[in-house]
C-alpha positions in Angstrom: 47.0 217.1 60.3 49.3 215.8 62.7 52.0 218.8 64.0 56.0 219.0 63.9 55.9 218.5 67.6 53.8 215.1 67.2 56.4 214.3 64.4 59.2 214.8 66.6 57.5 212.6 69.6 57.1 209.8 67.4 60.6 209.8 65.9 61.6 209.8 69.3 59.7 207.0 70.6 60.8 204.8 67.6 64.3 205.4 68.0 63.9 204.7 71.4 62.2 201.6 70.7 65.1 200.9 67.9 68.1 200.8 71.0 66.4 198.9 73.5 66.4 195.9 71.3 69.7 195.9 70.3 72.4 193.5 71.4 74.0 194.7 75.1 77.3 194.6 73.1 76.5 197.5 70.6 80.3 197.1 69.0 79.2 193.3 67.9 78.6 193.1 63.8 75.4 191.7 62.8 75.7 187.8 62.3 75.0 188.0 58.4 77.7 190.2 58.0 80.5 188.6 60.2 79.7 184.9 58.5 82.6 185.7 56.3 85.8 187.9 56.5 87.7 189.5 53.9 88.0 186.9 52.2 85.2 184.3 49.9 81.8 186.2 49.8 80.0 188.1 52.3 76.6 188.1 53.2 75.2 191.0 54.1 71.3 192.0 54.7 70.3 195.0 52.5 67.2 197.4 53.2 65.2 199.3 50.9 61.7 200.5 50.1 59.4 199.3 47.3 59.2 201.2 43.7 60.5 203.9 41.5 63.0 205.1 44.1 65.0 201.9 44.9 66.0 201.6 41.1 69.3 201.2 41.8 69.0 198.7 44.6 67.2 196.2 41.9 69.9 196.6 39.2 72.7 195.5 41.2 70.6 192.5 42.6 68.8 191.4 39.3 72.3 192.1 37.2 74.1 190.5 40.0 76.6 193.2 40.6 76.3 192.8 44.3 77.6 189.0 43.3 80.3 190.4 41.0 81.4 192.8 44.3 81.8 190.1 46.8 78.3 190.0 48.7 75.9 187.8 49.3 72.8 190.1 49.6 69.5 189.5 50.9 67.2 192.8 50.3 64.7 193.0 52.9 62.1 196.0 51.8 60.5 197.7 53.8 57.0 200.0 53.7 58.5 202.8 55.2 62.2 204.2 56.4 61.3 204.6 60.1 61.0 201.0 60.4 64.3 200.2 58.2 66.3 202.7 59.9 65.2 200.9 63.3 66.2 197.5 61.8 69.5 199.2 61.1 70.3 200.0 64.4 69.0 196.8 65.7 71.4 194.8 63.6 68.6 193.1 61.6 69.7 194.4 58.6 73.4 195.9 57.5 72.6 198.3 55.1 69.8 200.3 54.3 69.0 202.4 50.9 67.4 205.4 52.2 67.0 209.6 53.2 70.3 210.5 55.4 67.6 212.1 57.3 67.9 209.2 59.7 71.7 209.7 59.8 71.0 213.0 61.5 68.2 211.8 63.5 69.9 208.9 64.8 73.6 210.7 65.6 71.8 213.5 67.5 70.0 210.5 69.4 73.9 209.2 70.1 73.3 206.2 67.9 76.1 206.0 64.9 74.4 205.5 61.7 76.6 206.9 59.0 76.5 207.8 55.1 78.4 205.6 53.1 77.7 205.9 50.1 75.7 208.5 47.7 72.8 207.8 45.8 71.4 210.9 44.2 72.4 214.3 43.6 69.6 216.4 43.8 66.4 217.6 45.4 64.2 215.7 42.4 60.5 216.8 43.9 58.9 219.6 42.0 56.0 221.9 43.3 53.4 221.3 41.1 49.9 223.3 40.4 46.2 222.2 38.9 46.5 222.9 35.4 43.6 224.5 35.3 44.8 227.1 38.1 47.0 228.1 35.4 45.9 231.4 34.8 45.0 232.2 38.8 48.3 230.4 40.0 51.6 232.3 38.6 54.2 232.3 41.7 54.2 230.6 45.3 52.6 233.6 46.8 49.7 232.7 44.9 49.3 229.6 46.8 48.0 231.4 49.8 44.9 229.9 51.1 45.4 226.8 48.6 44.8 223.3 49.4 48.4 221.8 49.2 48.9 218.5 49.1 51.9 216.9 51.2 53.6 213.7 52.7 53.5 213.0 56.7 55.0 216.1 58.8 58.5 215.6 59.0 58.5 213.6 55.7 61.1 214.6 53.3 58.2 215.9 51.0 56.9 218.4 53.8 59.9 219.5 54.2 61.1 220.5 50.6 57.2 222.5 51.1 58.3 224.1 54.0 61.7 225.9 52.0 59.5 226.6 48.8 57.2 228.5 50.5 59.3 230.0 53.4 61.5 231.3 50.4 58.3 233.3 49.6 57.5 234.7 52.8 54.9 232.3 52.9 53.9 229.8 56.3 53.0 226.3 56.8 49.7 228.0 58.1 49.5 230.1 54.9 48.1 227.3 53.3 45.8 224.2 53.9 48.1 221.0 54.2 46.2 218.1 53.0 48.3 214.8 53.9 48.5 212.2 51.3 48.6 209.2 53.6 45.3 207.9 52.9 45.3 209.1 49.2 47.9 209.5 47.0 49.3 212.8 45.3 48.2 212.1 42.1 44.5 210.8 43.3 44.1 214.3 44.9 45.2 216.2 42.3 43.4 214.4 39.7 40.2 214.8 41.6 40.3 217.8 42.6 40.5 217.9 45.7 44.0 219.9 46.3 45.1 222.9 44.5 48.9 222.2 44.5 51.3 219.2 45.4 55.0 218.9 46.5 55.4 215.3 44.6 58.3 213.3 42.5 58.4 210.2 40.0 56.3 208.8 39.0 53.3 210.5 39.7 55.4 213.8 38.8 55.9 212.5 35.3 52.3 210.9 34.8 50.6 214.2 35.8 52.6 216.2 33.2 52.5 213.5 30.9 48.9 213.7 31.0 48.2 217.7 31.1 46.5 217.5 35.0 49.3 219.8 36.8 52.5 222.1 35.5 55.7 222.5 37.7 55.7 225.7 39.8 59.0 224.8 40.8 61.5 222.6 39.0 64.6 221.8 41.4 66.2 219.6 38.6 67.0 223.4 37.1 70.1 224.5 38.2 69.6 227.8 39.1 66.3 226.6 40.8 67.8 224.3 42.3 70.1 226.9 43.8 67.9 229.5 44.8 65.9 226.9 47.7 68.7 224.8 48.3 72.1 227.3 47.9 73.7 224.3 46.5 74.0 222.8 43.3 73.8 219.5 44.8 71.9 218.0 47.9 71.9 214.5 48.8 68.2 213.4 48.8 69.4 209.6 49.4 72.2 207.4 50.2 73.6 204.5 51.6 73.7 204.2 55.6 75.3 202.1 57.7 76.1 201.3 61.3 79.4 201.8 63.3 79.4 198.4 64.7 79.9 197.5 60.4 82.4 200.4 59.2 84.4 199.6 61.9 84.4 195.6 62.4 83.7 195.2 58.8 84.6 197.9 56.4 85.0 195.2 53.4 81.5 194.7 53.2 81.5 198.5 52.6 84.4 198.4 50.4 82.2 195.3 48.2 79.0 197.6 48.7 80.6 200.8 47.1 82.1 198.4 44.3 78.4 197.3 43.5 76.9 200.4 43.9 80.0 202.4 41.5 79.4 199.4 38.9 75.3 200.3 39.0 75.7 204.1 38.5 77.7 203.2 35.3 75.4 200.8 34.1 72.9 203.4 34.3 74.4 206.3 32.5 75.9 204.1 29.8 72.4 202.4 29.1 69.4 203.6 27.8 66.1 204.2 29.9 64.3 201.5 28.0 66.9 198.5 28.5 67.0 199.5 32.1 63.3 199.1 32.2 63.4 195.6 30.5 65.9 194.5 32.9 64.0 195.5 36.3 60.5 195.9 34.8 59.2 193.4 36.7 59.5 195.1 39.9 56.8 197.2 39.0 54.2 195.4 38.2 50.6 197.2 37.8 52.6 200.6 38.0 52.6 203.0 35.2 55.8 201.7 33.7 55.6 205.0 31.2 55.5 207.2 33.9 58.7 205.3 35.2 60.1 205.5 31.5 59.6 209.6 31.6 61.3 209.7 35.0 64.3 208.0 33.6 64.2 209.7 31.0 64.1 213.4 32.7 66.2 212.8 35.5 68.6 209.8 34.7 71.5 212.6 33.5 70.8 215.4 36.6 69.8 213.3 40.0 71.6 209.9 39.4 74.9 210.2 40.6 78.4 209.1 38.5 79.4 207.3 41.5 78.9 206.9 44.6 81.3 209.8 46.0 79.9 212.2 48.8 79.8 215.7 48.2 80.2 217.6 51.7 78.2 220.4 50.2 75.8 218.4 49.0 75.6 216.5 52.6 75.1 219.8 54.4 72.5 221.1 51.8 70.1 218.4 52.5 70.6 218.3 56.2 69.9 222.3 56.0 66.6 221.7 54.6 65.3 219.8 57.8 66.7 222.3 60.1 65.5 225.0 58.5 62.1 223.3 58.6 62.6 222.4 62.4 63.0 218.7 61.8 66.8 218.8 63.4 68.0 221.3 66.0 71.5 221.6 65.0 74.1 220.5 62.4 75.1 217.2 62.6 79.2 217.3 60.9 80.3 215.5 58.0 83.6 213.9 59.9 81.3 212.7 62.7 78.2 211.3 60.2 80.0 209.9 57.1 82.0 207.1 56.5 83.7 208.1 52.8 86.8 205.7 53.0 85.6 203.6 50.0 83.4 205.9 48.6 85.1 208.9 48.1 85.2 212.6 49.6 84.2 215.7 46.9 84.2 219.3 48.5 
């Protein structure tokens, strides 16, 4: 499995990659989003990744709220956030739906991606066991010597597996890491072939659903929840942006916020099976009960009200990465987030 320091080399090499092709004049907006100015609509290039987890891109764009707000958005996605977070600083794209991992990355590179607007409000990735480990499996320390299932090192996943076992006393080398690159989470576990997972929806829900694993550790529990990540809230993903756009451009972050605000509220005032029928079709061939259950169990705790950012919840996400090795020091809210239209919560 590849190490943190391999990780680290590559982020390194695609960030680098990522600034030699921008424009010579950083400080010029993207053309999509300078076509128009404050006033008419405004186009604007949108990134995000397939599935469960861009839920909230896809209402806005098949509801039209991103109309409603203003904006003229094309949504580019994207296999993986790497590659969007490069477009990003390229200019290819204006915004991008995605970890604020790459906010820290990129700022501690000198390039000024910022947060501007929130998308979830907690770590929503449980630590899950073999059911029938059951009786041989009762805490983390009993994972010692297990085959544990993970994303890529560096990954948000490995990380989040890093604090539940460090929490423990416990070591990445306490345990054998099995990436889940070439298979996924729920083909390993269902075969056999790991012991324990660090996974989310909707293979989280469709394992439970169907008796394979139980939750070792449920974050979405409050207390849990504070215990790994001394927060009640962390920001697992957000809305992130470019300098060269909150600065030359900030309606088409004020219309952005708009469309995102009018999404969130959508969501909590609707129930999990109309939002299905209205996006269903992005996932077709997925389990679309498995999606149901996710909305179901975590439409109240992860998604957010609004799009407000929560310092605290900022910091407890970026602590996760340094605590795992990811970052080397604390990048500041005032220098990483842009919360003019969004809203700042303590």
């Amino acid at each position: 499995m590849p190490s943190r320091r391999d990780f680290l080399k590559y982020t390194s090499i695609g960030l680098t990659t990522a600034l030699t092709t921008i424009s010579c004049d950083n400080n010029t907006v993207s053309q999509s989003v300078a076509d128009q100015g404050t006033q008419g609509t405004i186009k604007v290039r949108l990134g995000a990744v397939s599935g469960i987890n861009s839920i909230d891109v896809w209402i806005p764009e098949d509801l039209g709220y991103f109309k409603e707000a203003g904006l003229s958005a094309e949504v580019i996605q994207f296999q993986g956030g790497g590659k969007m977070r490069d477009a990003l600083i390229a200019g290819e794209i204006d915004f991008s739906a995605q970890a604020p991992l790459h906010v820290y990355l990129s700022q501690l590179k000198g390039v000024p991606l910022n947060v501007v607007a929130n998308r979830r409000n907690l770590v929503d990735t449980s630590l899950v066991v073999r059911s029938n480990l059951q009786s041989q499996i009762k805490t983390v320390n009993d994972l010692k010597g297990k085959k544990f299932s993970v994303g890529e090192v560096g990954s948000w996943g490995w990380a989040v597996s890093v604090k539940y076992l460090r929490q423990h006393g416990l070591s990445e080398k306490d345990v054998q890491y099995v990436q889940s690159s070439n298979a996924t989470t729920y083909t390993l576990l269902t075969s056999g072939q790991v012991d324990a997972a660090v996974t989310g929806a909707p293979d989280l829900h469709k394992l439970l659903k169907e008796g394979t694993v139980f939750q070792l550790v449920n974050a979405l529990e409050p207390e849990t929840h504070k215990k790994y990540f001394g927060a009640p809230e962390a920001m697992t993903r957000a809305w992130l942006s470019h300098e060269r756009v909150t600065s030359q451009n900030p309606e088409a972050v004020k219309r952005l916020v708009a469309a995102v605000n009018r999404t969130f509220e959508y969501m909590h005032q609707t129930s999990p099976e109309k939002i299905l029928d209205a996006v269903g079709k992005r996932f077709q061939g997925a389990n679309l009960d498995a999606i149901l259950t996710g909305l179901q169990t975590e439409l109240q705790q992860s998604v957010p009200r609004n799009a407000s950012i929560s310092e605290a919840a900022y910091l407890a996400d970026q602590q996760v990465f340094i605590d795992a090795g990811i970052i080397k020091k604390l990048v500041p809210y005032s220098q990483a987030v842009f919360d003019k239209y969004a809203g700042h919560r303590a």
